[in-house]
KOLLUMKOL-24416 format. One line per 2 residues: number of its first residue (from 1); their letters; for each residue x, y, z of C-alpha. Coordinates in steps of 0.5 Angstrom, whole numbers, plus 500, padded with zeros to 3 digits. Layout:
<sites>
NUM	A	X,Y,Z; ...
</sites>
This chain:
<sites>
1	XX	316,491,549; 309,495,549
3	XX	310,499,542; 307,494,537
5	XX	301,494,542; 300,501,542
7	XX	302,501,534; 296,497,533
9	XX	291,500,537; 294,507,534
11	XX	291,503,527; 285,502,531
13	XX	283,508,532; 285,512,525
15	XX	281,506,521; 274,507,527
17	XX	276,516,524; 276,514,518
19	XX	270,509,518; 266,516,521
21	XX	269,520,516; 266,516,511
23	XX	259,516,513; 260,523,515
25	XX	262,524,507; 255,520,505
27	XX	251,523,510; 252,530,506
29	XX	252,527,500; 246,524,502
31	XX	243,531,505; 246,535,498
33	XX	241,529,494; 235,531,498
35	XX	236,539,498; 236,538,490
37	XX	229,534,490; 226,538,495
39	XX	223,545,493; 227,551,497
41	XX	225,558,499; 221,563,495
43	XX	222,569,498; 216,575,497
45	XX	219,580,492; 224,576,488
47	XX	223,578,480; 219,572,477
49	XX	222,571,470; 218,568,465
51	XX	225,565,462; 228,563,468
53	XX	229,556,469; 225,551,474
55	XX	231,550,478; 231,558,478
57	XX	223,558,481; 223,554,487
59	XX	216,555,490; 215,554,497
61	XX	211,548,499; 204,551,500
63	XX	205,554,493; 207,547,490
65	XX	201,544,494; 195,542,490
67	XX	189,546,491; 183,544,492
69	XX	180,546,485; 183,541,482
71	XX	180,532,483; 186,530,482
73	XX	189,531,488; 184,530,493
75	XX	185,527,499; 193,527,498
77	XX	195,533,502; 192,533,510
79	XX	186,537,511; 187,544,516
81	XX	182,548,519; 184,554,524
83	XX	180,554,531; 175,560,532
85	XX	181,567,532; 180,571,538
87	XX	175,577,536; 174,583,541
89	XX	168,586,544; 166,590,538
91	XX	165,584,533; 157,581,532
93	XX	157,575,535; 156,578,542
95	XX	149,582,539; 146,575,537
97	XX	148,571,542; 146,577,547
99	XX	139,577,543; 139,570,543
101	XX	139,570,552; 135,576,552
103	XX	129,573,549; 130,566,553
105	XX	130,569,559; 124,573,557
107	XX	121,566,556; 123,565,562
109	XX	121,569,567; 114,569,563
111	XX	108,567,567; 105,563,561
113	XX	107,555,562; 104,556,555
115	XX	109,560,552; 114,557,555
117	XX	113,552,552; 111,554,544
119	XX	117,558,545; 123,552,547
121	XX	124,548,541; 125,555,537
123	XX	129,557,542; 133,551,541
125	XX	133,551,534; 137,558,534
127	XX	141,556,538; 142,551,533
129	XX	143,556,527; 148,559,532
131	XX	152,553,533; 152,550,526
133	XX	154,556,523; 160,557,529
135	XX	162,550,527; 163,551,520
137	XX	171,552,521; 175,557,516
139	XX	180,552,513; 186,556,508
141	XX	183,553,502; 177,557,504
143	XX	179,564,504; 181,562,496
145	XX	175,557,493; 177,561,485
147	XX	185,560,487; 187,555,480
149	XX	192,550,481; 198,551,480
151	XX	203,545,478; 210,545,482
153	XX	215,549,479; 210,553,475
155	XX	212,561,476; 206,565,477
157	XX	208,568,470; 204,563,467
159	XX	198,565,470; 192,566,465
161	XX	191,574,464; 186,577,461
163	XX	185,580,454; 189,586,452
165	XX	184,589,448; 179,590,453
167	XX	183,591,458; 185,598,454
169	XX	178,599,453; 176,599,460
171	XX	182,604,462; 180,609,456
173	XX	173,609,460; 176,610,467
175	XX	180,616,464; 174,619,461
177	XX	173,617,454; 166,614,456
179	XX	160,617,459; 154,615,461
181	XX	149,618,457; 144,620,463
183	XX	149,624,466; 150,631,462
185	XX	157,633,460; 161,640,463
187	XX	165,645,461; 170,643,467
189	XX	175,637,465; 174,634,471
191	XX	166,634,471; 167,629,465
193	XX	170,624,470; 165,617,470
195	XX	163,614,477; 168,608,474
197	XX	174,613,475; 171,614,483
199	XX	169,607,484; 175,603,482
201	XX	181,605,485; 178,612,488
203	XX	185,614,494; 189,608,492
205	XX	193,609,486; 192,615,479
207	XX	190,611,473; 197,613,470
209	XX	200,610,476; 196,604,475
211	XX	198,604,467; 205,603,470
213	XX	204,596,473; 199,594,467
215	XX	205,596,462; 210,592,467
217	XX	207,586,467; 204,585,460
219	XX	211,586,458; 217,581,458
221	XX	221,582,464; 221,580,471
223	XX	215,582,476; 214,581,484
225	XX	207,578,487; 205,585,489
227	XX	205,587,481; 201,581,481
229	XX	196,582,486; 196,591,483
231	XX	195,587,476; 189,583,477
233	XX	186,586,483; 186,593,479
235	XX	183,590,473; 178,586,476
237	XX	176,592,480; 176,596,473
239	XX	172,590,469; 166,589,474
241	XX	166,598,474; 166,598,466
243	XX	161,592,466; 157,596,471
245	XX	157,602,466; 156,599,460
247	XX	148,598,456; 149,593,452
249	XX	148,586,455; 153,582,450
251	XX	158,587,452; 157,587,459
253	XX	158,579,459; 165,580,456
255	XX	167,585,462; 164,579,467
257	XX	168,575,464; 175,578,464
259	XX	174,580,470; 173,573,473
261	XX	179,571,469; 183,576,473
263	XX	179,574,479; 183,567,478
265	XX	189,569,478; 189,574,484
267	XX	186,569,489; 192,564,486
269	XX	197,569,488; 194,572,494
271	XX	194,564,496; 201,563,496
273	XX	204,569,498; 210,568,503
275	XX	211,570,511; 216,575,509
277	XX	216,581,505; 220,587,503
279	XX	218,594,505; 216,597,499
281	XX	211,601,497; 209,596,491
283	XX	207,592,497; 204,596,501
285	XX	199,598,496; 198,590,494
287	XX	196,589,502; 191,593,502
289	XX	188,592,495; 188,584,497
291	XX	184,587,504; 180,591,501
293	XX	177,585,497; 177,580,503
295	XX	172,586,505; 168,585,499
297	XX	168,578,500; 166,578,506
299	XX	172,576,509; 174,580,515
301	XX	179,575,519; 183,575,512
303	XX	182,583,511; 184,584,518
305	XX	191,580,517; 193,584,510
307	XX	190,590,513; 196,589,519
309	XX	201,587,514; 200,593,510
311	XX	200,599,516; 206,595,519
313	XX	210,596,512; 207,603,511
315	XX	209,605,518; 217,601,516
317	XX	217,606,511; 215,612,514
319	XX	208,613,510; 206,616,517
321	XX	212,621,518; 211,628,515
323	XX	219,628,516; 220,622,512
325	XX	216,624,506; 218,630,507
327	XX	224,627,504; 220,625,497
329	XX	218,628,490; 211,632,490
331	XX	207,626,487; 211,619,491
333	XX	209,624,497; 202,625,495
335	XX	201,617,493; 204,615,500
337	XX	200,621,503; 193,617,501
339	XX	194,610,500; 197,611,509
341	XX	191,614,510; 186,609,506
343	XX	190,604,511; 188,608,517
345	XX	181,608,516; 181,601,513
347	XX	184,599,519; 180,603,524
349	XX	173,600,522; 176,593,522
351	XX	179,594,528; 173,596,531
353	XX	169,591,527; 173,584,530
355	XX	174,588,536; 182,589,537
357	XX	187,594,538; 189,598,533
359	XX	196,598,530; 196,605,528
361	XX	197,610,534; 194,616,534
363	XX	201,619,537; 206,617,532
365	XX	202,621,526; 206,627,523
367	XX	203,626,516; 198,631,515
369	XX	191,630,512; 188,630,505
371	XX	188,636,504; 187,639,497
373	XX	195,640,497; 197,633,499
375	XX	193,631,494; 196,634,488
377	XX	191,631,483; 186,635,479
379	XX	181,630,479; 180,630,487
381	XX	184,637,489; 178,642,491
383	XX	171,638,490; 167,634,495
385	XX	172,629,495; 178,633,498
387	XX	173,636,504; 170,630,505
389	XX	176,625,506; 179,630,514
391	XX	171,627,516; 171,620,514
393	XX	179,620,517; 176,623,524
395	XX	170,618,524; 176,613,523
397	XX	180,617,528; 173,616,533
399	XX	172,608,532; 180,607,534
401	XX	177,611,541; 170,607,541
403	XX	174,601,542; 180,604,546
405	XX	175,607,551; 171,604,552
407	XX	170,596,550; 177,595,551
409	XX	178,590,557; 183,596,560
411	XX	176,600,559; 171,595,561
413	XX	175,595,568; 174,602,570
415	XX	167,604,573; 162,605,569
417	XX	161,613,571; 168,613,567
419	XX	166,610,561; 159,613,561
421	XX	163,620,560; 167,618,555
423	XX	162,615,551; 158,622,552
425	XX	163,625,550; 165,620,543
427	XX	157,620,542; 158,628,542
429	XX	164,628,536; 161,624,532
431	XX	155,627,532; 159,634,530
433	XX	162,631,524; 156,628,523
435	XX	154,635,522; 159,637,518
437	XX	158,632,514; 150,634,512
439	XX	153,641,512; 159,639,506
441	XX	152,634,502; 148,641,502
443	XX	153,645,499; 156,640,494
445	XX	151,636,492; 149,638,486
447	XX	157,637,485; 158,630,486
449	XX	151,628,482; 154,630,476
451	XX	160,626,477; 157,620,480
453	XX	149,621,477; 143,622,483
455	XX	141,616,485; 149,614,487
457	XX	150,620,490; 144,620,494
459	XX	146,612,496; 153,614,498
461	XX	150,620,503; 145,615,506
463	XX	150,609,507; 155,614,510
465	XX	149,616,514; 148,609,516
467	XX	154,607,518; 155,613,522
469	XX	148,612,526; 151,604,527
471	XX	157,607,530; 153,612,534
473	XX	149,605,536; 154,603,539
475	XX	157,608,543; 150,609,546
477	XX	150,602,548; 154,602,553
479	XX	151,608,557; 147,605,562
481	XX	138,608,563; 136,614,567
483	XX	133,609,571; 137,602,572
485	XX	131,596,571; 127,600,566
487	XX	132,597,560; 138,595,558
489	XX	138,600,553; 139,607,554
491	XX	133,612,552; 138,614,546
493	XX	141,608,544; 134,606,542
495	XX	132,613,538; 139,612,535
497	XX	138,605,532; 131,606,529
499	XX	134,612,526; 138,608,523
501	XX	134,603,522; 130,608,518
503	XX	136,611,514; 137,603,511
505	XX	130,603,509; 131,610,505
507	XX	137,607,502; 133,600,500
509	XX	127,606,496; 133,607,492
511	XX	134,600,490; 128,600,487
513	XX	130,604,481; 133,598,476
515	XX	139,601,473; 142,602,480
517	XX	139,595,484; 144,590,481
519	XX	150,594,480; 152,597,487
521	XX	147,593,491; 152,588,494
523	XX	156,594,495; 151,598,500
525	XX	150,591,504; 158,589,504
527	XX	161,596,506; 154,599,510
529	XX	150,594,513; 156,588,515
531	XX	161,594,515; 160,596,523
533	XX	156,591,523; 148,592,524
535	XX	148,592,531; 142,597,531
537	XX	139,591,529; 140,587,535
539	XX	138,593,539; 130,594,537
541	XX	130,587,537; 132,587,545
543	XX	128,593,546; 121,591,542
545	XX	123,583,547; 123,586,553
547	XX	118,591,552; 113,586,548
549	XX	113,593,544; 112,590,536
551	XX	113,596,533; 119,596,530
553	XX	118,589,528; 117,591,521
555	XX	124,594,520; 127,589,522
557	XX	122,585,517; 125,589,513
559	XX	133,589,513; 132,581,512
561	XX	129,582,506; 135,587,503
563	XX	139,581,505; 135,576,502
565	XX	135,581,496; 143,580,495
567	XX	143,572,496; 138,570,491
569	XX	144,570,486; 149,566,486
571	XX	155,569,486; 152,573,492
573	XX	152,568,497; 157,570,501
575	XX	152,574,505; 148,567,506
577	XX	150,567,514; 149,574,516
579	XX	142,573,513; 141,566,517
581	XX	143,570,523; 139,576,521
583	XX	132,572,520; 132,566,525
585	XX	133,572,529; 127,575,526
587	XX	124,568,526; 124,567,533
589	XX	122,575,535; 115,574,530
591	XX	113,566,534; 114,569,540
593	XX	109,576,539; 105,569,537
595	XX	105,566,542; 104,571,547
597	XX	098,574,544; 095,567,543
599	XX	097,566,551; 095,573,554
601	XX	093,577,549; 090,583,554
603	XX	098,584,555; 101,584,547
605	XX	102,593,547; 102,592,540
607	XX	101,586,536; 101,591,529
609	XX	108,590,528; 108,586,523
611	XX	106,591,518; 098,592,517
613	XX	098,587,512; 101,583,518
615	XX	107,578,517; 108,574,510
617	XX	107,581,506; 110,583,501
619	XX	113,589,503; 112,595,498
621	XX	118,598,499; 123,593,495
623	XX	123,591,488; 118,586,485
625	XX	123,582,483; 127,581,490
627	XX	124,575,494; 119,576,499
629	XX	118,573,505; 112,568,505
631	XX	107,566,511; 112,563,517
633	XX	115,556,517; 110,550,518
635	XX	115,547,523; 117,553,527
637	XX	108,554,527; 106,547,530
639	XX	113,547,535; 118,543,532
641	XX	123,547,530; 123,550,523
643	XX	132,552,523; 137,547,524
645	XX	138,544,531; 145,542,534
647	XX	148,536,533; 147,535,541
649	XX	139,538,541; 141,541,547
651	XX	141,548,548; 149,551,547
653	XX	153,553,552; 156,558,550
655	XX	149,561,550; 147,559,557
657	XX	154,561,560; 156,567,558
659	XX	150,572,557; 148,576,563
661	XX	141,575,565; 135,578,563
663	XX	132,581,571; 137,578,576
665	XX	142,583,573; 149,577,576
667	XX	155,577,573; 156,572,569
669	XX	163,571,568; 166,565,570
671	XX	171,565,576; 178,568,574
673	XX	175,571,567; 175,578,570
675	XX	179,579,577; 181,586,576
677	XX	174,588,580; 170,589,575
679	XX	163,592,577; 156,589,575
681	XX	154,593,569; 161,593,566
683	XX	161,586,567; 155,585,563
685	XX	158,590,558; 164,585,557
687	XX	160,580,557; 155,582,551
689	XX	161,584,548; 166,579,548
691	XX	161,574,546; 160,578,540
693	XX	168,577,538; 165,571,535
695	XX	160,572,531; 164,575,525
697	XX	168,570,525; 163,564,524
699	XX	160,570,519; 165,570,515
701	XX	164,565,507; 167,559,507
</sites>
């Protein structure tokens, strides 16, 4: 009786089943349809075939999106910025923003109501140069402005490549067949080697080795991103040396301009590179090429991300075991040998530089040093160059120690007697390789003028001097004075940091010569000045503030107009940030001896600093055709303010909050930044220096 109940509930339920099934059918079918309009994954490594069919190259959706180069697209795809990235306490930010607080606690504590107050709107208008330019937020289409747009589905084969011909020309010049003719030919074969040679892939890769990768991706085939960035960046490093060398003005334009269609595409193909890449060593070369150019950029935070990929997939192959190269042929195993080394020493200064911790650990190195035998290449084996490569690696070595020890937070929590030794102690080794370091220019000197020419080779001996001067800087930075309240500094931090003040200006003199000052000067300021960075400096000017002492005002004068030397062109205005720190630094320390003068001039030491021309001359030292400094703002002079102020006219608050005062000597950290019982003179060294991490990044070329 219940059986025909049952039945059609039975049927009930098979059709409700079948109903499910059905949509469950146009569910995947719908899904199908959108997986088949939607661009899927590309992954970092597959071959880019010019031949293979649209459906085959799906990009990812970054590299499908339009860039911003192109105005058809603007507005279509939402505008990202990334928030400030936390920067350590050996980056720059801190020594301005210490500067800054220094100067306004002198104003503070100064009897003169007067000077108070000429000295509040310029006080006021640095903090507005701080803010304005912490507030340029670094977007991703930023780090790319000369990437060219690419349509979706378009392989990165179809990118535009540079002539042929010349690039030939260019490779026979890096081989030999050009010279110079102000450099005097040698019997020796690897005597004929121009700076080309040297300058342009230097430890990185052979000239055969680059051949290589240049016949690969001129050649129908597949290619991977990391032939890509080798081929471009290689040629457009190899461009800008050939155009450097060449006299004839018509010649060099041609080489300019293939180097900058190389420079468009490279910037193309590092902007769509994917988040994961295979372990090879084509692409750890193409990390650390595409860093090594951030660097030149100006661009430490994006430098720093290449830099990480590339020890970290060297260190997946086993670059740094001597176990796993020992596995190798002589030639892979010297190509591996160097170019882990470049990652290290590369790694270690912008470790230092940004303020982090090195992912390269001193224990887990087998590999030994690039000795003459690692090497294994006539043109580096037995010259400078193999004897100077164990110093620059050791001063590597010394700038991971320097942020290990002692401006690491663990360091920073120890008491100040243990940091004071290891810094004596860093200090010391520096200085004896810095010994070794004159010792190897004396006894090589003549040999690597002949490679390289005189004025270069004595520009490359004292920006190394410098640098090294800058990092000895540093170290004494964090020693406390004989006599706690005299100064902030220690008696050997300021003799250092004039000393390096004084190497630049000798550095500047060379620039006065026509036939170097265009070519490498952008390279001295990039890789010498903002390497470490210029803290020296941030130290004189502290030291000339707290000791009204305006002495060393002239070099400081001096330093700003190198860096107005480098912006005056277009294609140098990536160092247009360093130069407005530098200057309204300059700016403010120049009213301030002013004003104080005019206020109580019995108590100036010394008001000459200027130079015995005063402020506004030009200085001798640079080039007629560098712009000079001319007579101080209007504004600034009559106390409204010649720099940009914040958006709130008020005096910022990570100014105010975060540098430890100038006399009173208090913590200024706030509650629970540091409760690890740290004491007052670390406290205020974290503090100096953990404000310093953001300076790079708000320096760093939008």
């Amino acid at each position: 009786m219940h059986f025909p109940f049952r039945s059609k509930a039975k049927n009930k339920t098979e059709n409700k089943i079948d109903r499910i099934v059905n949509r469950i059918e146009e569910l995947n079918q719908t899904i199908q349809q959108l997986s088949l309009n939607q661009p899927g994954p590309k992954y970092h490594g597959t071959p880019l075939n010019p031949q293979t069919s649209q459906s085959a190259f799906r990009p990812t959706p970054a590299s499908s999106e339009p860039t911003p180069s192109d105005p058809s697209f603007i507005g279509e795809s939402p505008p990202y910025s990334s928030k400030p990235e936390y920067e350590g306490e050996s980056s720059l930010f801190a020594h301005a923003v210490f500067a800054t607080k220094f100067l306004q606690n002198s104003v503070s504590n100064n009897s003169s109501s007067e000077v108070a107050l000429e000295m509040t709107s310029v006080l006021n208008a640095l903090r507005g140069v701080i803010d304005a330019q912490k507030q340029q937020s670094d977007t991703v289409d930023n780090l790319y402005p000369h990437a060219l747009p690419l349509p979706p589905g378009t392989s990165l084969r179809k990118l535009p490549m540079p002539s042929t011909e010349k690039a030939l020309a260019c490779l026979r010049m890096a081989q030999g067949g050009f010279m110079q003719t102000h450099q005097v030919p040698s019997a020796d074969v690897s005597e004929d080697s121009t700076p080309i040679q040297i300058l342009w892939l230097m430890d990185l890769q052979t000239i055969p080795q680059f051949t290589t990768h240049f016949i690969k991706v001129c050649s129908p085939g597949p290619v991977t991103e990391a032939d890509l960035i080798i081929f471009y960046l290689g040629l457009y490093w190899l461009f800008c040396e050939c155009a450097n060398a060449v006299e004839d003005e018509n010649l060099k334009q041609e080489y300019n301009e293939q180097g900058i269609i190389c420079r468009g595409s490279l910037e193309t193909v590092l902007s769509r590179l994917p988040f994961h890449m295979p372990a090879t060593l084509e692409h750890v070369l193409a990390m650390c090429m595409a860093s090594l150019y951030c660097i030149q950029r100006c661009k430490p935070s994006a430098a720093w991300n290449f830099i990480c990929a590339a020890s970290n997939l060297s260190q997946s192959l086993g670059f740094h075991s001597s176990m796993m190269l020992d596995q190798e042929t002589t030639e892979i195993k010297s190509q591996k040998t160097r170019l882990f080394w470049c990652i290290y020493t590369t790694e270690k200064m912008l470790a230092l530089r940004i303020g982090r911790s090195s992912t390269i650990r001193e224990n887990d190195i087998t590999v030994p040093s690039m000795s003459p035998e690692v090497l294994n290449d006539p043109f580096f084996s037995h010259s400078f160059f193999s004897q100077a490569f164990p110093i620059w690696i050791g001063m590597s070595t010394l700038q991971g120690r320097v942020y290990d020890e002692i401006y690491s937070p663990a360091s920073l929590a120890q008491p100040a007697s243990v940091r004071t030794a290891r810094a004596r102690a860093l200090a010391a080794e520096t200085k004896r390789l810095m010994e070794v370091e004159d010792d190897l220019q004396v006894k090589c000197k003549d040999q690597v003028a002949r490679k390289l020419g005189d004025v270069l080779s004595q520009l490359c001996f004292r920006s190394e001097r410098v640098t090294s001067l800058s990092m000895l800087t540093l170290i004494y930075r964090s020693i406390p004075p004989d006599k706690p309240g005299a100064s902030v500094f220690c008696d050997e931090c300021i003799a250092t940091a004039r000393r390096a003040v004084r190497e630049h200006e000798k550095c500047v003199e060379i620039f006065t010569s026509t036939e170097i000052q265009s070519n490498y000067f952008l390279l001295y300021v990039n890789w010498t000045l903002l390497q470490s960075p210029f803290i020296p400096f941030i130290v004189l000017f502290c030291h000339m503030i707290e000791t009204s002492d305006s002495s060393d005002l002239s070099c400081l004068r001096d330093l700003v107009q190198t860096l107005e030397m480098v912006t005056e062109p277009s294609q140098y205005s990536m160092c247009q940030k360093q130069l407005s720190i530098f200057k309204a630094l300059y700016d403010v320390a120049v009213k301030y001896f002013r004003v104080r003068a005019a206020a109580t001039p019995e108590g100036m030491l010394d008001t000459r600093g200027t130079g015995s021309a005063g402020y506004g001359t030009p200085n001798p030292k640079l080039p007629s055709s560098v712009p000079q400094m001319g007579a101080f703002d209007q504004g600034v002079a009559n106390g409204s303010g010649m720099l940009p102020l914040s958006s709130s006219g008020q005096p910022l608050d990570a100014v105010q909050g975060q540098i430890p005062m100038f006399g009173s000597r208090t913590n200024q950290f706030e509650p629970g930044e540091f409760d690890m019982g740290i004491d007052q003179p670390s406290a205020e060294l974290a503090t100096w220096f953990y404000a310093n991490h953001h300076m790079m990044r708000m320096m760093e070329d939008p």
